[in-house]
N, C-alpha and C positions, 0 to 999 in steps of 0.2 A: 795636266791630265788628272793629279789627284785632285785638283781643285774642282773640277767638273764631275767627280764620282763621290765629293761631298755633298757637292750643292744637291746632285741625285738623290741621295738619299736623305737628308733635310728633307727633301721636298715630299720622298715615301711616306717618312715619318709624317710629315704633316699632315698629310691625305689619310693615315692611316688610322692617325688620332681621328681625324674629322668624321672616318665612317663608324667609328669605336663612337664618338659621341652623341650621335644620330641614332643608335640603335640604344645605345643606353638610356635618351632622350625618349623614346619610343614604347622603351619597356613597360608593360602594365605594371604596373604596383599601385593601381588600386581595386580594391576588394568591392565584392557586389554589393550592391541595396536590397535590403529585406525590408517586403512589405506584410502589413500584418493586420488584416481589417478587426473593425470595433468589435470585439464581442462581450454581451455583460455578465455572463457568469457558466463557469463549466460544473458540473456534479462532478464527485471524488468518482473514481478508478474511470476516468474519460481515456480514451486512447491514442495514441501517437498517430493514428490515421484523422479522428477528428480536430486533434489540436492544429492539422497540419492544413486543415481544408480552409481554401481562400487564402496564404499563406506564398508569397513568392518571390523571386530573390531573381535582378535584372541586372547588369552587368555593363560596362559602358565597353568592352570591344568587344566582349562574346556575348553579349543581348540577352537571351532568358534565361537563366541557369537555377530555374526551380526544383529541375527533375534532384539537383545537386544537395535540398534542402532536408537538413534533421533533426531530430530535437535530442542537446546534448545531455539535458537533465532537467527535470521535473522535481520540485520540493513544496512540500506545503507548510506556510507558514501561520504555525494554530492560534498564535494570539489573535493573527489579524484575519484567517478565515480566508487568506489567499493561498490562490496556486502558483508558483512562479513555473517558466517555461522562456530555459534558453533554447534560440534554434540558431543552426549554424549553417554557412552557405559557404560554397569554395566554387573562385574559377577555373580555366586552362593553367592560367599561369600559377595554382595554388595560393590566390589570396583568399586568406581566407577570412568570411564577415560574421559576427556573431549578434545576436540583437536577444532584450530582456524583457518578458513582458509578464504581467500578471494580472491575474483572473479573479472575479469576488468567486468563491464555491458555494454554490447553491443545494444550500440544505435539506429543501421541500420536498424534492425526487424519493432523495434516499431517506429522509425519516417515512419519509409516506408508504417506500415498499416494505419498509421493518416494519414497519402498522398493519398493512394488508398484509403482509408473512406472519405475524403474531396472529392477525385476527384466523388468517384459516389456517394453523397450528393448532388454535384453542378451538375453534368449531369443530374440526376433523377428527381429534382428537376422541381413544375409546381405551384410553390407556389411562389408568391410576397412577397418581403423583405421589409417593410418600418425600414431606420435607420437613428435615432433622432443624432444630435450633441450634446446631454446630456441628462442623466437620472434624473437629478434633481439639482433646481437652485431655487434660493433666490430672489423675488422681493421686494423693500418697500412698503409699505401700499397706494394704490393712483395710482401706477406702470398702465398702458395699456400693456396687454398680448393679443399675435396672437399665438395661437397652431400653424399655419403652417411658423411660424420663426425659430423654433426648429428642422423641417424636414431638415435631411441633404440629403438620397437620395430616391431614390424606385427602386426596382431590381426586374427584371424577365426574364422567355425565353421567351416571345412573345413580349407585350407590351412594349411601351416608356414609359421612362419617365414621356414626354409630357401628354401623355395619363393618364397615372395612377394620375396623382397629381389633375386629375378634380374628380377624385374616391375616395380619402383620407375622411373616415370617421371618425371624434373625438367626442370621448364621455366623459363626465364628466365637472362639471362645476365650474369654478374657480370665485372667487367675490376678489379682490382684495384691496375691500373697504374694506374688516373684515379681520383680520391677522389669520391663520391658515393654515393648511395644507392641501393640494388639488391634486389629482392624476386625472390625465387624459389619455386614451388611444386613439392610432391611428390602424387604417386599413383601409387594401384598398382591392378591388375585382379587379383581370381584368378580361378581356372580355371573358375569358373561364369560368367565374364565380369560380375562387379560390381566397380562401380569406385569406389574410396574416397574421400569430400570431401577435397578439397587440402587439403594442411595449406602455411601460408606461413612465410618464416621471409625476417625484411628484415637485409640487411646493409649498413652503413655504412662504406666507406672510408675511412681516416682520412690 
């Protein structure tokens, strides 16, 4: 009798192993395929919705699994004027696929809207520029300081020069007899009454 309730159980074991190795047999353990079409160059701050487009990740037992696709990180690298871009795809069973691709950065876009931003900045512009030959300088203790030795120009669309530098207002007050630090600003109005952002310029007593 105990010989027939061993061979039973052998026999469970046996069967039990075999359905244990069929399903281990079975198990996905392999991660999706991301596909990723040609493209030849993206411009700086492009976004995670266009690097994504045409982008998809297919699965051999759960078939499309694009919706699952992200992008884990974006770096640029400046010597070589690329953009790299990992994106990452997971299926049911958590495998997960990672793929590395990189982008030439296409310069022409973005120098060309800094060109058109600059050009209708300088067109539109009705505002006087005062600019200092330095933001900040060191005299000794005893030193004589002229504010308007530091003006290097004044810019506008109507007025000169000539004109504006009888208009140069400076505020703040420097003693150069006591050693410490002293900040001064310059403006000027022209004759349409605009008035130009301060320019500052900090000086140090030494």
């Amino acid at each position: 009798m105990r010989t027939k309730i061993i061979a039973v159980l052998l026999l469970l074991s046996v069967a039990l192993g075999g359905v244990l190795s069929v399903v281990k047999i079975r198990q996905d353990r392999e991660p999706p395929v991301i596909s990723i079409p040609e493209v030849r160059s993206y411009s700086m701050g492009v976004s995670d919705e266009e690097l994504l487009q045409g982008v998809t990740a297919e699965d051999g037992q759960d078939g499309d699994v694009t919706d699952s696709l992200r992008i884990e990180s974006v770096y640029k690298e400046t010597e070589e004027e690329m953009l790299t871009v990992i994106y990452v795809a997971k299926d049911s069973s958590n495998n997960v696929a990672k793929c590395q691709r990189s982008y030439t950065i296409d310069q022409s876009d973005s120098d060309q809207n800094i060109q058109d931003q600059q050009t209708t900045v300088e067109t539109a512009s009705t505002v006087p520029q005062i600019i200092l030959t330095t933001n900040g300088l060191e005299l000794p203790v005893g030193s004589v300081f002229n504010a308007l030795d530091y003006v290097k120009e004044i810019i506008d669309d109507k007025d000169t020069e000539e004109d504006l530098w009888t208009r140069i207002n400076v505020t703040g007050q420097i003693d150069t007899n006591i050693a410490g630090q002293y900040q001064v600003e310059y403006y000027v109005v022209d004759s349409d009454g605009n008035q130009s952002p301060a320019a500052r310029l900090t000086v140090s007593v030494l």
